[in-house]
C-alpha positions as CSV (number, residue, x, y, z in Angstrom):
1,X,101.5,122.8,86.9
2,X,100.2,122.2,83.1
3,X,100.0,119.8,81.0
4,X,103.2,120.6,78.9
5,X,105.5,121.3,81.4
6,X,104.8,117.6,83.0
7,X,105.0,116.5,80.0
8,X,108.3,118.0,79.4
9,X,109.5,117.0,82.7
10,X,107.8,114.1,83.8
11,X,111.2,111.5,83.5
12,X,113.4,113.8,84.5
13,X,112.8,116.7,87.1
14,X,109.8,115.1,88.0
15,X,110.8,111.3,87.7
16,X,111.9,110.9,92.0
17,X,107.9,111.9,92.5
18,X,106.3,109.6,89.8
19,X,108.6,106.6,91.2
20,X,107.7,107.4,94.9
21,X,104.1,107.6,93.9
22,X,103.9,104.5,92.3
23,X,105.9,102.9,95.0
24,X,103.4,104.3,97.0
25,X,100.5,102.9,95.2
26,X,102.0,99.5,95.0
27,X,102.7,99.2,98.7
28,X,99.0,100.1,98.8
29,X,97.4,97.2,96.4
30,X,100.2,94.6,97.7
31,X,98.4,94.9,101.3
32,X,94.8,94.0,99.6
33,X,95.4,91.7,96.7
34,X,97.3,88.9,95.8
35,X,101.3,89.8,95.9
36,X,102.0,87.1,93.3
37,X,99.3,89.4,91.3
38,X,100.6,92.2,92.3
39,X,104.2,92.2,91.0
40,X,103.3,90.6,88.0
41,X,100.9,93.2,87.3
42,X,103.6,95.9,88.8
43,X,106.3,94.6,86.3
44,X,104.7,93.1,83.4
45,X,101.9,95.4,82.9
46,X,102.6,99.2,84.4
47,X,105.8,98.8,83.6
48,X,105.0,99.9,79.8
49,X,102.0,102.7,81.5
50,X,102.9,106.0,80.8
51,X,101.5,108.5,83.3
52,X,99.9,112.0,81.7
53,X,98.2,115.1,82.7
54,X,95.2,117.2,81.5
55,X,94.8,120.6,82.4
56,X,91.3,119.5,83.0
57,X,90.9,116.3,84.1
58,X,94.3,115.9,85.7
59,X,96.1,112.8,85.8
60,X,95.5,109.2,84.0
61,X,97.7,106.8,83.4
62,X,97.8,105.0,79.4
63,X,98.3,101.3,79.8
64,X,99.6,98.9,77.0
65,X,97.4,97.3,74.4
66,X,95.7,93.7,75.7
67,X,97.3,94.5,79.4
68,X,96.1,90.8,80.2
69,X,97.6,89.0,77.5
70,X,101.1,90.3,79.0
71,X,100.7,88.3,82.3
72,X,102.8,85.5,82.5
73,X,103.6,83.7,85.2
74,X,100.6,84.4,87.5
75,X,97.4,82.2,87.5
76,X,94.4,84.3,87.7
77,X,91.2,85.0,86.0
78,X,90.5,88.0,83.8
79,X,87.9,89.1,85.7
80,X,90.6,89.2,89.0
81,X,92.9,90.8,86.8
82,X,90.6,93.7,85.3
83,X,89.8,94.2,89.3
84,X,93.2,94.5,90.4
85,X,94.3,97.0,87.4
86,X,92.0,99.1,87.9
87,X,92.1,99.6,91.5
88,X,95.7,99.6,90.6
89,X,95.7,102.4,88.1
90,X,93.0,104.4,90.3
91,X,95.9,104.2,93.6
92,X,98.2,105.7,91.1
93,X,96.2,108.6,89.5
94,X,95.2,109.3,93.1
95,X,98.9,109.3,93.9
96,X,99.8,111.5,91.2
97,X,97.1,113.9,92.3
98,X,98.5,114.2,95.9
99,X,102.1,114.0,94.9
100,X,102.0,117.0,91.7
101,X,99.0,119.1,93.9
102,X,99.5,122.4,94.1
């Protein structure tokens, strides 16, 4: 695969795979962390990522500007936060990489 043709493809013949992989991911984080954390994470953060690929350094996911400020709801520090993304976002690039492997 290359960059364009994910990009061309990535919400719709690809779109199954990215949703399985981030299930996958999820189901992941929810066993470690904080499920309260977790979904509101899930739903108020990744929910606006956008997954890409390089041709070089393969996939990374682009979150939203001031990802904490968009936590409601959830009572947690930044620092627990910043943890939990990033783990987060590192289960779902690795995802991505075993899912779109070839």
């Amino acid at each position: 695969m290359d960059a364009e043709t994910f990009e061309e493809k990535k919400f719709t013949d690809f779109f199954p795979q990215l949703q399985q992989a981030y299930k996958n991911a999820f189901n992941r984080i929810n066993e470690t962390y904080d499920s309260t954390l977790v979904h509101g994470i899930d739903q108020q953060v990744l929910n606006e990522s956008e997954p890409v690929y390089d041709d070089e350094e393969g996939f990374r996911l682009e979150l939203p500007e001031d990802p904490y400020d968009r936590l409601t709801g959830v009572v947690t520090t930044e620092e627990k936060f910043e943890t939990v993304l990033e783990e987060y976002v590192e289960e779902i690039e690795d995802e991505l990489e075993r899912t779109f492997e070839n």
